[in-house]
C-alpha positions as CSV (number, residue, x, y, z in Angstrom):
1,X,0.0,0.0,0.0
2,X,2.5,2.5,1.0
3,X,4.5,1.6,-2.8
4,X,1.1,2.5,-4.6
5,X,0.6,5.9,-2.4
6,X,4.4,6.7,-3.5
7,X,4.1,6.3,-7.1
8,X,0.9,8.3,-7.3
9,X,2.7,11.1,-5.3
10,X,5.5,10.7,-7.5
11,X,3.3,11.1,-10.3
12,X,1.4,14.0,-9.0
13,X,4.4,15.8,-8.4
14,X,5.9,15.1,-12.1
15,X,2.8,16.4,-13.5
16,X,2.8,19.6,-11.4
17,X,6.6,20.1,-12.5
18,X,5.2,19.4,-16.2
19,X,2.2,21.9,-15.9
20,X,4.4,24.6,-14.2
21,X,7.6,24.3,-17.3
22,X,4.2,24.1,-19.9
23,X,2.7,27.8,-17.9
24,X,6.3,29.0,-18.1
25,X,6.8,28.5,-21.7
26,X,3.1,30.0,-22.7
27,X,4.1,32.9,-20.7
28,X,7.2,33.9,-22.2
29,X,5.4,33.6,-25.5
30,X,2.3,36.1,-24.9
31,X,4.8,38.5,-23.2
32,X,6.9,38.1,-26.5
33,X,3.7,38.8,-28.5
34,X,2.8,41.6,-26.3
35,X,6.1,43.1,-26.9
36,X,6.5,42.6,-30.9
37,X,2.8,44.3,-30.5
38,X,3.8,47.1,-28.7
39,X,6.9,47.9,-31.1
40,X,4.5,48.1,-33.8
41,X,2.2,50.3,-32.5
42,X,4.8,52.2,-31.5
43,X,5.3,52.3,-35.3
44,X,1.8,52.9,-36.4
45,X,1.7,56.4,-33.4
46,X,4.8,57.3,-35.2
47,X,3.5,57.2,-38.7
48,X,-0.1,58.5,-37.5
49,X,1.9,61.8,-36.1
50,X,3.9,62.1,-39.0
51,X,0.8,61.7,-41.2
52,X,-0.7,64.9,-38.6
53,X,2.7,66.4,-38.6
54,X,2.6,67.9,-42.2
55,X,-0.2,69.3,-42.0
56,X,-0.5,73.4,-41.7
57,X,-0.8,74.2,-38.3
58,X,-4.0,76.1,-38.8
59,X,-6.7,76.8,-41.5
60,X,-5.9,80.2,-40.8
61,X,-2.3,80.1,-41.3
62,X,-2.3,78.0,-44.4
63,X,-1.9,80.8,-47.2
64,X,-0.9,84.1,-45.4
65,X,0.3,85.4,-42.0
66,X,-2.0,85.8,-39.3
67,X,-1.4,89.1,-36.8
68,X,-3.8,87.9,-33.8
69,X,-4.6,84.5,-32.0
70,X,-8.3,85.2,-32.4
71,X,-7.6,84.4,-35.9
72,X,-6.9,80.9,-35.2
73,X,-9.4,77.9,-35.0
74,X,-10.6,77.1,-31.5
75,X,-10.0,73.5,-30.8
76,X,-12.9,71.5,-28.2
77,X,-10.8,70.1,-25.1
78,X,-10.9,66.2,-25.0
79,X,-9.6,63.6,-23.1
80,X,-7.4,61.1,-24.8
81,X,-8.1,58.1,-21.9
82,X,-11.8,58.7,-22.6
83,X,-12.6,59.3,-26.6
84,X,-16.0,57.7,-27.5
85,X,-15.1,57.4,-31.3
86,X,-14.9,61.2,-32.2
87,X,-14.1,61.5,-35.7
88,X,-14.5,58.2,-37.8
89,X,-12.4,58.4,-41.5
90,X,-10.9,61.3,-40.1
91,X,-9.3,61.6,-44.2
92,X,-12.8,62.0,-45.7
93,X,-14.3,64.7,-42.6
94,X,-13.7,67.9,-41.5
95,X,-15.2,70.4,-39.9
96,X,-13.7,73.2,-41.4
97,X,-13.2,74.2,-45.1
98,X,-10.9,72.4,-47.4
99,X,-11.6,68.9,-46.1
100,X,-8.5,67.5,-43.4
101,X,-5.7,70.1,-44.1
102,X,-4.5,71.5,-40.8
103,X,-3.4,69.9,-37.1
104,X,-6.6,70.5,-35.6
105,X,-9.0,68.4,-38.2
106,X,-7.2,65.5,-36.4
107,X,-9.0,66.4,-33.2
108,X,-11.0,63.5,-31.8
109,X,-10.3,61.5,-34.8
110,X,-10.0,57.5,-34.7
111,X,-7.5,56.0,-37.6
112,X,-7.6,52.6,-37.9
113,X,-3.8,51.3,-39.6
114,X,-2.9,47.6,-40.4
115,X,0.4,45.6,-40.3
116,X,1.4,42.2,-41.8
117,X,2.9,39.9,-39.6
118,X,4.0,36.5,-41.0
119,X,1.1,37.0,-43.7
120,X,-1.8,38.3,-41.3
121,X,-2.9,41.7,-41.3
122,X,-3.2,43.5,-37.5
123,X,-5.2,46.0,-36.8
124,X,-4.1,48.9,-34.6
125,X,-6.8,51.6,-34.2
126,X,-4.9,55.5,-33.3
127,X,-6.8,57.6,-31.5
128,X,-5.3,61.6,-31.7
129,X,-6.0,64.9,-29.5
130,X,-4.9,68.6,-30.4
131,X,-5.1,70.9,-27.9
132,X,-3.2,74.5,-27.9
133,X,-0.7,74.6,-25.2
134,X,0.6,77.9,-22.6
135,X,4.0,78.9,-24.6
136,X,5.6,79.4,-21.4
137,X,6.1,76.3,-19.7
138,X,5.1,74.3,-23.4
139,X,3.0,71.8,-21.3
140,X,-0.2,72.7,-19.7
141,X,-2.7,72.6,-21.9
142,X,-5.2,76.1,-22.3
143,X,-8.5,76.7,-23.7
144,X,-7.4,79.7,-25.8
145,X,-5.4,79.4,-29.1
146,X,-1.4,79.9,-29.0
147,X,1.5,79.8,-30.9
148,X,1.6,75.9,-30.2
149,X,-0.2,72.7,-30.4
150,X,0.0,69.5,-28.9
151,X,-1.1,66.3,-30.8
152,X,-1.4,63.3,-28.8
153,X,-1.9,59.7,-29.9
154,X,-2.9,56.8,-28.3
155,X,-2.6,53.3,-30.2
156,X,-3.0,50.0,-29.5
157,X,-4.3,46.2,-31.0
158,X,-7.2,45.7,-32.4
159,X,-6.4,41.9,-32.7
160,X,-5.0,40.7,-29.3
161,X,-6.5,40.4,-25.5
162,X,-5.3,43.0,-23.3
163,X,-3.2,45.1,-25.6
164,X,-0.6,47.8,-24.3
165,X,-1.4,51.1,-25.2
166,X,1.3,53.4,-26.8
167,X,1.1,57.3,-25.9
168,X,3.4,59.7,-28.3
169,X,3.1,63.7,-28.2
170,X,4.5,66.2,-30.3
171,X,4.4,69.6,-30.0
172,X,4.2,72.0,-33.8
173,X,4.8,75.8,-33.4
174,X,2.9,78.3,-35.4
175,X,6.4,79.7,-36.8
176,X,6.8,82.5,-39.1
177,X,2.8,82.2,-39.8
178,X,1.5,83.5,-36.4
179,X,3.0,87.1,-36.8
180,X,2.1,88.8,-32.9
């Protein structure tokens, strides 16, 4: 009796050691995955502020020199951990004139971006805020237009549980187009 009670403890503790080496391996995996997901949307916020990046800083400032900040598009205050969609196709929608031509057309917007990986596409959904920022400190965000804008982007999976989220900010001066 006690040779039967031995091998099934024996056998209950190779299986535990099995189970535990099997959890370890699975682990390493979905943290490798996590992290090959989190370079590449590190890659899509990157190309998404790029994209945002060349356009004129203002609607106002796209074909002449403005001489007052009242000139300048007001921009709605948003949240970047709390967007409820805001713009869909931000390429085909604007609020303004011209279509999607200037920083601020990119408030609120959602851009959705795909990679390949080994012959699958991933989807990465960017979500992007433009506020004005004080000039003085080049941080806190204000509810009155400046010489400078902040574009925020927050990106992450659209194709794996729990993604990490990737946060990039930029700031884009007015320049030579704001003259006061």
């Amino acid at each position: 009796m006690p040779q039967t009670m031995l091998a099934v403890l024996s056998m209950v503790v190779t299986t535990l050691f099995a189970f535990n080496q099997h959890r370890n391996v699975l682990s390493s995996r979905l943290n490798m995955v996590r992290e090959d997901m989190a370079i590449r949307s590190t890659g899509v916020a990157v190309d998404v502020l790029e994209e945002i990046g060349s356009m004129s800083f203002d609607e106002a400032t796209r074909d002449k020199v403005i001489s007052s900040s009242s000139e300048l598009t007001a921009v709605q205050r948003l949240d970047i951990h709390n967007l409820t969609g805001g713009l869909e196709n931000t390429q085909e929608t604007s609020l303004e004139s011209g279509g999607v031509n200037d920083l601020d057309d990119f408030n609120g917007a959602t851009i959705e971006r795909s990679r390949e990986v080994n012959g699958t596409n991933i989807g990465f959904r960017a979500e992007s805020v433009v506020s004005y920022v004080d000039p003085i400190d080049n941080t806190t965000e204000v509810d009155y237009p400046t010489k400078l804008k902040k574009v925020t982007i927050k990106v992450y999976s659209l194709n794996i549980a729990r993604p990490d989220t990737i946060y990039l900010t930029q700031l884009h001066a007015c320049g030579s187009r704001c003259g006061w």
